[in-house]
FILUM-875229 format. One line per field, with one value per atom (N, C-alpha, C): x, y, z; residue in one letter; atom name. Coordinates in steps of 0.05 Angstrom, whole numbers, plus 5000, padded with zeros to 4 digits. Example, Ala and Ser with C-alpha at 12.3 -4.5 7.8 and 13.67 -1.06 7.14 Angstrom:
BEGIN
c1: 5264/5246/5264/5257/5273/5258
c2: 4886/4910/4934/4955/4979/5001
c3: 5156/5156/5156/5142/5143/5157
lumvex: A/A/A/S/S/S
lolo: N/CA/C/N/CA/C
% end
This chain:
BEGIN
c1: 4440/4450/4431/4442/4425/4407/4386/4370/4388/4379/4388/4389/4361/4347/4358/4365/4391/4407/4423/4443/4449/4431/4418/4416/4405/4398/4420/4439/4458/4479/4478/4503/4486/4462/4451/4455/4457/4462/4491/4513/4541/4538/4531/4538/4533/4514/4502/4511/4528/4547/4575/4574/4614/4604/4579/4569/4575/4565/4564/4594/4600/4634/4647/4654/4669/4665/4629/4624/4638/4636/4652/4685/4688/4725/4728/4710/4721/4714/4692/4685/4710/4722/4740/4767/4773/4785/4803/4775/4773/4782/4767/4770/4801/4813/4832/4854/4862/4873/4881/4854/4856/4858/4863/4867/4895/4913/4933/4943/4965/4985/4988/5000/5012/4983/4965/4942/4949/4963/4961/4973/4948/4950/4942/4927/4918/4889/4872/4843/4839/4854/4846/4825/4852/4843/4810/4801/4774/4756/4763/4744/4747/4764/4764/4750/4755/4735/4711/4707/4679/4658/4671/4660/4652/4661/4655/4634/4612/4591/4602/4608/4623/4639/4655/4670/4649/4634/4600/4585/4578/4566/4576/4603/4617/4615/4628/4625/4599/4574/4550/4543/4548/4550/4566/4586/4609/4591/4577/4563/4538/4528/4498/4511/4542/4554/4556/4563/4572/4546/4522/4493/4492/4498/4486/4499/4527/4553/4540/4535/4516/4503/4474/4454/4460/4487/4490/4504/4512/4523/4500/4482/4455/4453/4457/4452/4475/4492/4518/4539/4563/4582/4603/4624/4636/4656/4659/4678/4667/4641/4631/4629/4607/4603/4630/4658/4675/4696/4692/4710/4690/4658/4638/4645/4659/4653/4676/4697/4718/4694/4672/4660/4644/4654/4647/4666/4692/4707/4700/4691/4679/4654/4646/4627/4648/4665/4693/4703/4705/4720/4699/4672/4646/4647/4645/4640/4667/4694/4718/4707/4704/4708/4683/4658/4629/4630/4640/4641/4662/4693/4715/4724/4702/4719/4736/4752/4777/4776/4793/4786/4792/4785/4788/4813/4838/4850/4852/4867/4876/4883/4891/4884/4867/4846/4827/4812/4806/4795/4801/4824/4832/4836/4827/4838/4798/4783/4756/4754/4755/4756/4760/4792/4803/4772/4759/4747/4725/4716/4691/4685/4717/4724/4725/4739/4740/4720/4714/4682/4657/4660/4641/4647/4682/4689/4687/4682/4681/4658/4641/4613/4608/4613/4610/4614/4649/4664/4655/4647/4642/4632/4648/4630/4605/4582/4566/4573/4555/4549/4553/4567/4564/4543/4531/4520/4525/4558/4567/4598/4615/4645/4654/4679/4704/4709/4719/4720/4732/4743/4751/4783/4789/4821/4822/4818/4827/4814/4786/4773/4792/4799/4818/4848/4862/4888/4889/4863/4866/4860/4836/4834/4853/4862/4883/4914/4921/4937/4933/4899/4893/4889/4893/4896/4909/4931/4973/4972/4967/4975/4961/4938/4922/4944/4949/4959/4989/5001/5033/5037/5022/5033/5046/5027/5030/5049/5065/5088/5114/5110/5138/5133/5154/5157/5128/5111/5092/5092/5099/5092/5084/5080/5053/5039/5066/5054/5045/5061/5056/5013/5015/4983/4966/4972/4951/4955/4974/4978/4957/4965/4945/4911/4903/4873/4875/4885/4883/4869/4887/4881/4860/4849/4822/4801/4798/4791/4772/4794/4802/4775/4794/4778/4756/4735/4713/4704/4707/4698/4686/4711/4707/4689/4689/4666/4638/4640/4607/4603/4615/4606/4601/4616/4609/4589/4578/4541/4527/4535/4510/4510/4530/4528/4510/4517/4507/4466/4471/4438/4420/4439/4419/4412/4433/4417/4402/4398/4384/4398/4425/4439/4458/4433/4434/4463/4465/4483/4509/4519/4540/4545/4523/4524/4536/4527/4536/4555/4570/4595/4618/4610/4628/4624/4604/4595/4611/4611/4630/4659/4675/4690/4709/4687/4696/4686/4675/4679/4695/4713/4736/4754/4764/4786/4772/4753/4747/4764/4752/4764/4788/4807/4833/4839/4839/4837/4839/4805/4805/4813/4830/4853/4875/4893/4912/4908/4890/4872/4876/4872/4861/4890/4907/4933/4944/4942/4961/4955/4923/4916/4921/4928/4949/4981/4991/5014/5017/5001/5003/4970/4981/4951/4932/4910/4893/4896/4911/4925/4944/4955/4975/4972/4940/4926/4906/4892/4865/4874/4898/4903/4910/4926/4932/4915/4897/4870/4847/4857/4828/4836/4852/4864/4871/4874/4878/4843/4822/4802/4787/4797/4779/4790/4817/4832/4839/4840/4853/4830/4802/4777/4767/4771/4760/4778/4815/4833/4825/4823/4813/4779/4770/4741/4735/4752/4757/4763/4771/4782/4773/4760/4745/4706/4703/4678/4666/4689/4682/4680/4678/4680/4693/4690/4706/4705/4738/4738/4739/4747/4748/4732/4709/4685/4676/4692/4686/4697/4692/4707/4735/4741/4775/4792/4771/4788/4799/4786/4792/4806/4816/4844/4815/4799/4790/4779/4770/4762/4792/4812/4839/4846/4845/4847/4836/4815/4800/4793/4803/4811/4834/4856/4881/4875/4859/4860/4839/4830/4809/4829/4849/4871/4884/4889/4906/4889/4865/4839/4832/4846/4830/4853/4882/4903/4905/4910/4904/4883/4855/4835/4840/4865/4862/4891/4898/4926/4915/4891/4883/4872/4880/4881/4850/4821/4800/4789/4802/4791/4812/4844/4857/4849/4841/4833/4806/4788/4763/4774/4783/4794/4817/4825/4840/4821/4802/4792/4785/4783/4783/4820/4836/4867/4868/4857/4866/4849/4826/4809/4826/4838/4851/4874/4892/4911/4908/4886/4887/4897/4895/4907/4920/4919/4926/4958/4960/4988/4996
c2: 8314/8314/8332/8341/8365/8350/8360/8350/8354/8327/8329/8358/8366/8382/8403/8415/8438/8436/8417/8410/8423/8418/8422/8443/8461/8493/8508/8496/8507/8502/8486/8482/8495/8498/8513/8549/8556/8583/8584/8564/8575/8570/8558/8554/8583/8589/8621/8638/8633/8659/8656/8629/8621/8635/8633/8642/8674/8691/8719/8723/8709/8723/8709/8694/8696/8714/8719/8739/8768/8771/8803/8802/8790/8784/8792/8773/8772/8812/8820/8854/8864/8859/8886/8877/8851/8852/8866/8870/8880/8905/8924/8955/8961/8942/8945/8947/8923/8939/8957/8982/8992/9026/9022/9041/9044/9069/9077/9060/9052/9035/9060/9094/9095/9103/9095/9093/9069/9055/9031/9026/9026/9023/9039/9058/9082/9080/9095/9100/9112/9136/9142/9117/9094/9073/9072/9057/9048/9072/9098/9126/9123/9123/9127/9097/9074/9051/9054/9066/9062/9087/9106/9117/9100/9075/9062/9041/9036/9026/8996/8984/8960/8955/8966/8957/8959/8988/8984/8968/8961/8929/8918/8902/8878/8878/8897/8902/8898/8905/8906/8871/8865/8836/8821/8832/8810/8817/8836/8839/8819/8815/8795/8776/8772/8737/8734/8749/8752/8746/8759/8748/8726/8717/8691/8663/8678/8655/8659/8685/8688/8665/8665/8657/8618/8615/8584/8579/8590/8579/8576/8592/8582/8553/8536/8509/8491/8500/8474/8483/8472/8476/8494/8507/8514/8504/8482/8475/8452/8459/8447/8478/8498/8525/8539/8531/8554/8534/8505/8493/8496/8503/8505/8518/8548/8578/8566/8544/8546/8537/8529/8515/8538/8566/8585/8588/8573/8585/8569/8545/8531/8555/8565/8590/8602/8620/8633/8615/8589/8572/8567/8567/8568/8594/8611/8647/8638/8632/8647/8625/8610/8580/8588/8603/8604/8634/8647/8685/8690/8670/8675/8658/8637/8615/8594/8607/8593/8560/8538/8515/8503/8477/8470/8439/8449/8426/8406/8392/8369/8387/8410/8414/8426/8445/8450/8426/8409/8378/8372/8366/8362/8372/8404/8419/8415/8420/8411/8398/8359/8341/8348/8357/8356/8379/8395/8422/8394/8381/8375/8345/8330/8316/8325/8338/8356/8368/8378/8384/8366/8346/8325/8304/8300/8287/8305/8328/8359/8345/8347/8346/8322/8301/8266/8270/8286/8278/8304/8324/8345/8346/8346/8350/8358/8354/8367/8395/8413/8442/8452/8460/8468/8488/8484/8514/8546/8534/8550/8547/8566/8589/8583/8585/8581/8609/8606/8635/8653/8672/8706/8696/8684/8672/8664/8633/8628/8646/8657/8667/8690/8712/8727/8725/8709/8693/8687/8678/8665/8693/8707/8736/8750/8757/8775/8773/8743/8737/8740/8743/8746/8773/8795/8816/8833/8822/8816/8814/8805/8787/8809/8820/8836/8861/8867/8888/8897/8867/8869/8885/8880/8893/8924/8936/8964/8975/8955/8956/8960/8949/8962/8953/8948/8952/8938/8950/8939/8915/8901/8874/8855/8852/8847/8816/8804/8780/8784/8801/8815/8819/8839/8848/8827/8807/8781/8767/8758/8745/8757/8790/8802/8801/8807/8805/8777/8754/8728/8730/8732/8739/8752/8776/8794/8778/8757/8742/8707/8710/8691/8703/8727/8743/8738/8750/8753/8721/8698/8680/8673/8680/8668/8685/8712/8730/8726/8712/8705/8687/8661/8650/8656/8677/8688/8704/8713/8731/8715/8694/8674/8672/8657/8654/8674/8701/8720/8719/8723/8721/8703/8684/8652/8662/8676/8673/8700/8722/8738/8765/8758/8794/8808/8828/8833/8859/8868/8882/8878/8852/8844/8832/8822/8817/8840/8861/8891/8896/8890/8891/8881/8853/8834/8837/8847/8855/8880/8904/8927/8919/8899/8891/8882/8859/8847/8871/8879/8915/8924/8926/8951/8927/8910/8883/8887/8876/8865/8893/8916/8943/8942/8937/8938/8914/8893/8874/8874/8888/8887/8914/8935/8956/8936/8925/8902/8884/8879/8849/8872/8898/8914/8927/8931/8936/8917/8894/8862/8859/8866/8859/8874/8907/8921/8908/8897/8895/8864/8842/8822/8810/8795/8775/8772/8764/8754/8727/8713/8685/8676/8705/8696/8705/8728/8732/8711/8702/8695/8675/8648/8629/8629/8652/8654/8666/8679/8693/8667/8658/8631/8618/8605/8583/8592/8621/8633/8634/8646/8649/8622/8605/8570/8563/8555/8544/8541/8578/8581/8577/8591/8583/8560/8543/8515/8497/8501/8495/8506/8527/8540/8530/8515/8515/8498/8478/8463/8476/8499/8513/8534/8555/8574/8569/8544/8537/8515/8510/8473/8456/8453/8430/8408/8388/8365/8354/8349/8326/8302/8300/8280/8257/8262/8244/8236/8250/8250/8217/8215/8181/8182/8162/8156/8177/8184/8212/8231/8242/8271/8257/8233/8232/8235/8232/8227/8259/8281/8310/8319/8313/8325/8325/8296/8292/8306/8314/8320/8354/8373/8395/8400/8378/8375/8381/8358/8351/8383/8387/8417/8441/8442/8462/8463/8437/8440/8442/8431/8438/8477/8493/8522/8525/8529/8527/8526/8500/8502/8513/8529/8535/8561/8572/8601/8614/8590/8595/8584/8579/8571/8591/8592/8601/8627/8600/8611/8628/8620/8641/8664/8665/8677/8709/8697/8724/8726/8714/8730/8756/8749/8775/8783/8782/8812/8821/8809/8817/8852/8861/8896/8903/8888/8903/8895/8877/8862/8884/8885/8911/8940/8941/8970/8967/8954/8946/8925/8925/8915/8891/8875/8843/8829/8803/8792/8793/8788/8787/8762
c3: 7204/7176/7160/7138/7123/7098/7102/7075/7046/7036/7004/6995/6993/6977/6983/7008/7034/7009/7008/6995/6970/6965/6925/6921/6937/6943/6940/6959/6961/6947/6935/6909/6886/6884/6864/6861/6880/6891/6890/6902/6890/6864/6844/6815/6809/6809/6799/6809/6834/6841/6825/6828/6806/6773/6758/6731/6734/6763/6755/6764/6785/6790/6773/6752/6715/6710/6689/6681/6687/6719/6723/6718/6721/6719/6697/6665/6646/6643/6654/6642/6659/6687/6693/6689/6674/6650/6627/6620/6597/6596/6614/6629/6638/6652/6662/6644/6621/6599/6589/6584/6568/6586/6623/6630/6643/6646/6645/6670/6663/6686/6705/6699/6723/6746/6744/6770/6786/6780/6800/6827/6840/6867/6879/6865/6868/6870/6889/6897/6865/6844/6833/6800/6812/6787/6788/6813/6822/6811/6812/6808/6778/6758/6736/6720/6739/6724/6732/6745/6754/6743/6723/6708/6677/6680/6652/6658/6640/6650/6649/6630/6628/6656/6667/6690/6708/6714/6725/6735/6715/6713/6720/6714/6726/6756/6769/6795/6810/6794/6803/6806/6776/6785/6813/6808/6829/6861/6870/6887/6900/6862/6870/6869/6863/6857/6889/6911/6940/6953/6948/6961/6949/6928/6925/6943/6939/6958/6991/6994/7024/7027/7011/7007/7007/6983/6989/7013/7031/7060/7078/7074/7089/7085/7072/7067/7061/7052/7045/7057/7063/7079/7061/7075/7071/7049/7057/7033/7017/7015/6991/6967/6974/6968/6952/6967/6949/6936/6931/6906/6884/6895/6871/6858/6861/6852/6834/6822/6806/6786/6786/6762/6741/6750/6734/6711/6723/6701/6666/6677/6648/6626/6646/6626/6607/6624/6608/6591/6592/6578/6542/6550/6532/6516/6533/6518/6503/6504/6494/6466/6471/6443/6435/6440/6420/6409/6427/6418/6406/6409/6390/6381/6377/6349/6363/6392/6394/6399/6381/6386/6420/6426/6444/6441/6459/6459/6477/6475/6497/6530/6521/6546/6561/6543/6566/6572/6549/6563/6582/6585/6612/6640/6634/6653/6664/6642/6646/6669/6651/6670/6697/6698/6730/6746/6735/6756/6764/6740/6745/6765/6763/6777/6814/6801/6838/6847/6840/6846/6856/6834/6842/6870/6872/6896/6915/6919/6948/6947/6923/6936/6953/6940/6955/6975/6980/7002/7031/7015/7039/7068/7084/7109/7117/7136/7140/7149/7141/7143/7178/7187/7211/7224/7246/7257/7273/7261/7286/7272/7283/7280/7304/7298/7319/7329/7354/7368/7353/7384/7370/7359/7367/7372/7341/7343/7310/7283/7288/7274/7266/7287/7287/7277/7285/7268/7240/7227/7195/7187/7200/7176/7190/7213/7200/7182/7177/7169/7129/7128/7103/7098/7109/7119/7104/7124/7122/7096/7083/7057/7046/7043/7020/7030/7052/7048/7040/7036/7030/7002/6985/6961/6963/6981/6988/7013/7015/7028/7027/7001/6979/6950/6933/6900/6895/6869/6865/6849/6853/6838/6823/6797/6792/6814/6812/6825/6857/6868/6898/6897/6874/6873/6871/6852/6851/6870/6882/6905/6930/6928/6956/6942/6917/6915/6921/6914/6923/6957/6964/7000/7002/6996/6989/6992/6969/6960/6976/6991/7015/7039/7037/7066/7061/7044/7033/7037/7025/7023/7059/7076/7103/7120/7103/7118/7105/7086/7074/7085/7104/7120/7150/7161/7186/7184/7159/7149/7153/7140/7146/7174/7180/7211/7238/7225/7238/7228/7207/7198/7203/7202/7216/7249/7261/7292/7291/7271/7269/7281/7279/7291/7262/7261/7237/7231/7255/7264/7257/7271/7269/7235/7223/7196/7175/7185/7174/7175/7199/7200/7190/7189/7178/7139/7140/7096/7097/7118/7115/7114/7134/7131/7096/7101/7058/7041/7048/7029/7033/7048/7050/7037/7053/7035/7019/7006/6973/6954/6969/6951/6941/6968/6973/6949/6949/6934/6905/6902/6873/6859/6877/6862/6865/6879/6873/6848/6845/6819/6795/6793/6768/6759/6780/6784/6769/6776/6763/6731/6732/6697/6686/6692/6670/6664/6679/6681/6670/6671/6666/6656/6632/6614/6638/6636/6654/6658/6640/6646/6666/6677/6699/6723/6719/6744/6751/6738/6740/6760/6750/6764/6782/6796/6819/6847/6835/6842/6857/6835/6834/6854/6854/6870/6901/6908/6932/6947/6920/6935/6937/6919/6932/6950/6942/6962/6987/6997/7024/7054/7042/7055/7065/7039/7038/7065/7059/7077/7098/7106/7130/7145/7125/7140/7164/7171/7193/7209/7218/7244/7244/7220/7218/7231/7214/7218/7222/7239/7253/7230/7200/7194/7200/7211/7207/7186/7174/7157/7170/7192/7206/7199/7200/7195/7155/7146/7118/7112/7089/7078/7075/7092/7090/7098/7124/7142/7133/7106/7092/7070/7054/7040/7017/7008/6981/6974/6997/7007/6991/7007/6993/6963/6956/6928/6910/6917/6903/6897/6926/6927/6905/6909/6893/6867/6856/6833/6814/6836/6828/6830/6841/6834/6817/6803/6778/6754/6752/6734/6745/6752/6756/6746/6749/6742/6710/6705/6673/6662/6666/6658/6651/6677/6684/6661/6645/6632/6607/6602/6564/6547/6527/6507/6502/6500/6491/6518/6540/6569/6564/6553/6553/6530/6513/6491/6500/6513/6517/6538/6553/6573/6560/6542/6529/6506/6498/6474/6471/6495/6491/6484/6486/6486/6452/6443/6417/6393/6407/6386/6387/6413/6415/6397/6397/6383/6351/6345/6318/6306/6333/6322/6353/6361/6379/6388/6407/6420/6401
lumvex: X/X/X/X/X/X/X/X/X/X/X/X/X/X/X/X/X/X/X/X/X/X/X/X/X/X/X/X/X/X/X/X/X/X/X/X/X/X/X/X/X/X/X/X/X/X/X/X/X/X/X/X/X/X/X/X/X/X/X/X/X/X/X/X/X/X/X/X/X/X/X/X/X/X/X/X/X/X/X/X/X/X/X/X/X/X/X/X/X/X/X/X/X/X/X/X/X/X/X/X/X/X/X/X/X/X/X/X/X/X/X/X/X/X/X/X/X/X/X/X/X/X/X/X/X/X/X/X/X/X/X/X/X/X/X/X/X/X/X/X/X/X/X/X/X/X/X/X/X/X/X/X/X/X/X/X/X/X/X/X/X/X/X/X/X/X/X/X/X/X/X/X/X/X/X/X/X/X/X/X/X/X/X/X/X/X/X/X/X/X/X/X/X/X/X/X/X/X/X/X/X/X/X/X/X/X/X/X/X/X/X/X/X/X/X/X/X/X/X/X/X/X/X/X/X/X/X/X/X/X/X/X/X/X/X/X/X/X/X/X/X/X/X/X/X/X/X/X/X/X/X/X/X/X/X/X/X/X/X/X/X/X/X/X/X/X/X/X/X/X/X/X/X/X/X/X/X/X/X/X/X/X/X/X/X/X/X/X/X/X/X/X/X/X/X/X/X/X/X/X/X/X/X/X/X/X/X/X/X/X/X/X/X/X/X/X/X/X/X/X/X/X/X/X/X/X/X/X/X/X/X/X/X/X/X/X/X/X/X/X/X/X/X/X/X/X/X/X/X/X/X/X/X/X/X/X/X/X/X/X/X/X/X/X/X/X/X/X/X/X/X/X/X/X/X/X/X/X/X/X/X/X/X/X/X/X/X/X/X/X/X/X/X/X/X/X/X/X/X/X/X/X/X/X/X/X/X/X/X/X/X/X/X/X/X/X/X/X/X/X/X/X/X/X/X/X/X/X/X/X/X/X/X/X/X/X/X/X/X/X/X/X/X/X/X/X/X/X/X/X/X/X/X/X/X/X/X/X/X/X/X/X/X/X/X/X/X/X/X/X/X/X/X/X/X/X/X/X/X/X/X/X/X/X/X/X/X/X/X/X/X/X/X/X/X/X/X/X/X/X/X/X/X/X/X/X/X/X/X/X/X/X/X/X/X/X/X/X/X/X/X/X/X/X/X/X/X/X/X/X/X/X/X/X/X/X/X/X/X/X/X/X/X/X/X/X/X/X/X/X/X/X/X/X/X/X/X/X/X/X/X/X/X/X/X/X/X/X/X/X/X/X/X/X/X/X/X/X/X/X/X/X/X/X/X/X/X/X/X/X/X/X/X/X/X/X/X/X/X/X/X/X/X/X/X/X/X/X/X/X/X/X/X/X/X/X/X/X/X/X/X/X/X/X/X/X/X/X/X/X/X/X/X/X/X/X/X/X/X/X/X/X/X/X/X/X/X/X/X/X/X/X/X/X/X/X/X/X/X/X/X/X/X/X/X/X/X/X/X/X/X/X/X/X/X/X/X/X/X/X/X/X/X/X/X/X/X/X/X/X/X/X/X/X/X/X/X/X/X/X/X/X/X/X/X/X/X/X/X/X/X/X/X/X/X/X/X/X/X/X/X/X/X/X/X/X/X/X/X/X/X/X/X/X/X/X/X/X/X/X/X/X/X/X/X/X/X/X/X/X/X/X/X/X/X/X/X/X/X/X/X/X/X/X/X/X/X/X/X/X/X/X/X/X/X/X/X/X/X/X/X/X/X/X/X/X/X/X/X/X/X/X/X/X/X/X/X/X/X/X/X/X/X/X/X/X/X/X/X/X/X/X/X/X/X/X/X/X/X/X/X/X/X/X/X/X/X/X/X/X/X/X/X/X/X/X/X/X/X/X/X/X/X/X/X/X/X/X/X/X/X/X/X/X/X/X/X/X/X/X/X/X/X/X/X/X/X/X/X/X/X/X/X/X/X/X/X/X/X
lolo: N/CA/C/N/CA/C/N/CA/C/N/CA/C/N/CA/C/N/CA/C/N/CA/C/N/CA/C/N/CA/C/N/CA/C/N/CA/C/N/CA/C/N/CA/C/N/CA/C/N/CA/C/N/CA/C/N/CA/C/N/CA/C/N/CA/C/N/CA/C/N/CA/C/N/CA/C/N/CA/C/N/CA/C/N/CA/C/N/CA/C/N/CA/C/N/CA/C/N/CA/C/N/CA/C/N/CA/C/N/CA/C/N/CA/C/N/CA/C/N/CA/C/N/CA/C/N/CA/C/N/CA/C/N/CA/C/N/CA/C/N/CA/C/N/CA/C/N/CA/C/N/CA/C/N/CA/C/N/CA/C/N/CA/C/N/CA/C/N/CA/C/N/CA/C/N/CA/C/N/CA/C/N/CA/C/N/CA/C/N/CA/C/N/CA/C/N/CA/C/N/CA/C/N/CA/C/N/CA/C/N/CA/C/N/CA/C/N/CA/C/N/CA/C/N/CA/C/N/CA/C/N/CA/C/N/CA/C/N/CA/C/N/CA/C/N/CA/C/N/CA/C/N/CA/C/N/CA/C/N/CA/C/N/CA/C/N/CA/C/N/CA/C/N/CA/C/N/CA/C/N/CA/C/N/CA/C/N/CA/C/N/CA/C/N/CA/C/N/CA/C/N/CA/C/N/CA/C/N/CA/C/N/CA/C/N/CA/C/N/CA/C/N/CA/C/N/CA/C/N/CA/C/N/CA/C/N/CA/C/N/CA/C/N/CA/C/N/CA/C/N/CA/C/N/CA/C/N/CA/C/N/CA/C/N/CA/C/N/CA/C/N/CA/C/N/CA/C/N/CA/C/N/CA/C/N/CA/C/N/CA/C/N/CA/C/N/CA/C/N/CA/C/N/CA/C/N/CA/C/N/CA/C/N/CA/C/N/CA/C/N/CA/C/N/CA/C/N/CA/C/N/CA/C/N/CA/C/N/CA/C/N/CA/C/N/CA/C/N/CA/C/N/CA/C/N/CA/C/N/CA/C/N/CA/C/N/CA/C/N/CA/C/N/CA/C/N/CA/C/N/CA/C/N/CA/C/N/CA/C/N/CA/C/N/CA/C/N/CA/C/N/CA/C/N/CA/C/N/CA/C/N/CA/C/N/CA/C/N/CA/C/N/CA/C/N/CA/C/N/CA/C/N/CA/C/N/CA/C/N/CA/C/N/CA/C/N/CA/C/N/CA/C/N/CA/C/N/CA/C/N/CA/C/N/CA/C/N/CA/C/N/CA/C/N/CA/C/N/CA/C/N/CA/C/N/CA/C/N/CA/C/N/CA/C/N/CA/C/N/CA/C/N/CA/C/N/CA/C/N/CA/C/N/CA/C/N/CA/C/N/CA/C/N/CA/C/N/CA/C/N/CA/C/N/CA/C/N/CA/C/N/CA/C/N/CA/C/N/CA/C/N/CA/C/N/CA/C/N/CA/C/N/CA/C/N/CA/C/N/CA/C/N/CA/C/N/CA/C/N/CA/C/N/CA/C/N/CA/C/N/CA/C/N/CA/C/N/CA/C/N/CA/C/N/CA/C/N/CA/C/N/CA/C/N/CA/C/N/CA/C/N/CA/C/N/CA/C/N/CA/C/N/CA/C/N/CA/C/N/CA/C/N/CA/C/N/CA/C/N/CA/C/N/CA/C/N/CA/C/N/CA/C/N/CA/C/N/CA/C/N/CA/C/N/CA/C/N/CA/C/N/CA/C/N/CA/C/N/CA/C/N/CA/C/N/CA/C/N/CA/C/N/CA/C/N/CA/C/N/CA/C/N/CA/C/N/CA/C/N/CA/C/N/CA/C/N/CA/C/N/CA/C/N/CA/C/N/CA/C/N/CA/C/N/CA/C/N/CA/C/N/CA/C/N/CA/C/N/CA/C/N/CA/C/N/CA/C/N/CA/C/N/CA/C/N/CA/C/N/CA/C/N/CA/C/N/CA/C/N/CA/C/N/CA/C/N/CA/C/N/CA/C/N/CA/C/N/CA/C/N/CA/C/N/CA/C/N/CA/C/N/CA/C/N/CA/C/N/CA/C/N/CA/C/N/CA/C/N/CA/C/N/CA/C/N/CA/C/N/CA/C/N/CA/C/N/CA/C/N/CA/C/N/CA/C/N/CA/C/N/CA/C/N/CA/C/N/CA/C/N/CA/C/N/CA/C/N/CA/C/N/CA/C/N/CA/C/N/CA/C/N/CA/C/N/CA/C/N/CA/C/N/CA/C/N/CA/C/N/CA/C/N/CA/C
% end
């Protein structure tokens, strides 16, 4: 069994990766707005944001948010680490109500509650940390099917919901390859670690031109939620066959683990559809245009 303190480390290390990957969202956001729809889907979008220091930065961030999610699988399990990363969105929920006034109602209260509820039952309920990944077989099957998915948008009509749906999957990938880094780094083959970080670099890319694609086309209210919930969600579900967790052994044979995943999806859900998270990430379209939607 893993030391408390393992524990602590590593839920301390996802919090601060869930704080910087908000933070970048709400900046390429912002960016994405205010640049021309017909780039989307286009290598050219990524070249033209990435001449703006604001989108810059964000990116630079969402990178140290990825070492840090590295860094907390060294110690906590898999599906303790990525229901953590929804507890960033309460920052966004802070910045939008202290930087723009916006009040707080009955429902982000509650959408609150539900993250922080779910969260706290992953933690109770989480399996121990595994030392070890499931072969080439299933390992192979879940990412390439998350693959599949990042790459459907670009298969036909662009979508908006097609594009958040595939950075969703992106999203996904990345989470299950920051646990095969670790995996790799713990036995010291630094090689194969490289590989699998080149990997979620090429998806994450792919991904986040789909994600930058969607937030021209649609609020960040009807991306963010669907985004969120793909990159907690699908990993966490997957970590039993990806990375040997058993729930098996958890309390009440996974049912209180579930609930509590549950109840943390509809708390990211409502979080990712309120109001004061909603104008912090348009707040560059509202200055461009001279007054709120």
């Amino acid at each position: 069994m893993l030391a408390v303190s393992e524990v602590t480390a590593g839920f301390g290390l996802a919090l601060a990766a869930a704080g910087c990957y908000e933070l970048s969202y709400a900046g390429q956001a912002l960016e994405a707005r205010a640049t021309d729809v017909g780039q989307a889907r286009r290598p050219s979008l990524l070249l033209t944001l990435a001449r703006r220091p604001l989108w810059a930065g964000a990116i630079a961030l969402a990178i140290v948010a990825f070492g840090l999610q590295v860094g907390a699988l060294h110690f906590a399990p898999l599906t303790l680490v990525q229901p953590t990363l929804a507890l960033g969105l309460l920052l966004l929920l802070v910045l939008g109500v202290r930087v723009l006034g916006e009040p707080v109602g009955r429902r982000e209260i509650a959408a609150t509650l539900a993250v922080l509820v779910g969260v706290a039952g992953v933690a109770l309920a989480a399996p121990e940390r595994s030392d070890s990944v499931a072969g080439v077989v299933p390992v192979g099957a879940v990412l390439g099917a998350l693959l599949l998915a990042t790459l459907f948008p670009y298969m036909g009509a662009a979508r908006p919901w097609r594009l958040a749906a595939g950075a969703g999957a992106a999203d996904a990938f990345a989470g299950i390859a920051a646990k095969l880094i670790s995996f790799e780094l713990d036995r010291g083959r630094l090689l194969l670690a490289l590989a699998w970080a080149a990997g979620a670099g090429v998806t994450t890319l792919i991904g986040l031109t789909s994600e930058t694609s969607a937030l021209q086309r649609l609020p960040a209210t009807r991306v963010a939620p669907v985004v969120l919930v793909m990159q907690i969600g699908l990993p966490t579900l997957a970590a039993p066959l990806v990375a040997r967790e058993s729930w098996a052994g958890t309390p009440l044979g996974g049912a209180p683990l579930i609930v509590s995943l549950a109840l943390l999806g509809v708390g990211v859900a409502l979080l990712g559809t309120s109001v004061p998270v909603a104008r912090l990430a348009a707040r560059r379209q509202e200055a461009e245009h001279g007054g709120g939607r």
